[in-house]
Residue, then its C-alpha position, 0 to 999 in steps of 0.5 A: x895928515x891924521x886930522x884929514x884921515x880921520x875926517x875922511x874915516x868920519x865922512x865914509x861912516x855917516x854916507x854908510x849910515x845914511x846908505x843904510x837907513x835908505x835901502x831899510x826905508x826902501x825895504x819897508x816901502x816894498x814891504x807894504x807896497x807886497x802887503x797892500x797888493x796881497x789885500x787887493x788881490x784878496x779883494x778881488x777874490x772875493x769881489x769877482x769871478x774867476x772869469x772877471x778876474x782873468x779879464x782884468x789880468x789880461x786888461x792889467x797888461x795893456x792898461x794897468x793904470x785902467x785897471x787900477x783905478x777900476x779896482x779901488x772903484x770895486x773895492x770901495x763899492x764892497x766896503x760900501x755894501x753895494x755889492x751884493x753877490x760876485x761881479x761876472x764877466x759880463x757885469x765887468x764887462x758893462x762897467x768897462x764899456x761905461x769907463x770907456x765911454x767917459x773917455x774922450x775920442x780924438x779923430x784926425x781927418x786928413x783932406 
């Protein structure tokens, strides 16, 4: 009964390691996901206006996925150097309509 308790003992300690080692690379995951959503968010400061970045904000909340892909379209112009002064409300306005075009509109008609 020993050799069976023993091995139970062994078992519970490496599920325990293991347990370990996954909530501190889930730590370090999170860790760099704040890390890079802080640059990003940095980024945009100094890429838009404060009127183009509440845009976002509030496009974020029914098209995340738009606005993300949107960002690192801006963040890759700057690093580029073609953008030149702060992108306005109304420039970020253009650039969403011209996304928004690209996309493909479905009609249903009923008869």
């Amino acid at each position: 009964m020993s050799d069976i308790e023993e091995l139970r003992r062994k078992r519970m300690q490496e599920l325990q390691r293991q347990a370990a080692a996954q909530q501190m690379e889930s730590q370090e995951q999170e860790q760099a996901r704040r890390e890079l959503e802080a640059q990003k968010k940095q980024a945009m400061m100094q890429i838009l206006t404060p009127e183009a970045r509440g845009r976002l904000a509030n496009l974020r909340l029914t098209k995340p996925e738009m606005v993300e892909q949107i960002e690192l379209q801006l963040i890759q112009l700057a690093q580029m150097g073609r953008v030149k002064s702060k992108i306005t409300d109304d420039q970020l306005k253009q650039l969403l309509k011209s996304l928004a075009g690209q996309r493909r509109e479905i009609n249903i008609t009923r008869k």
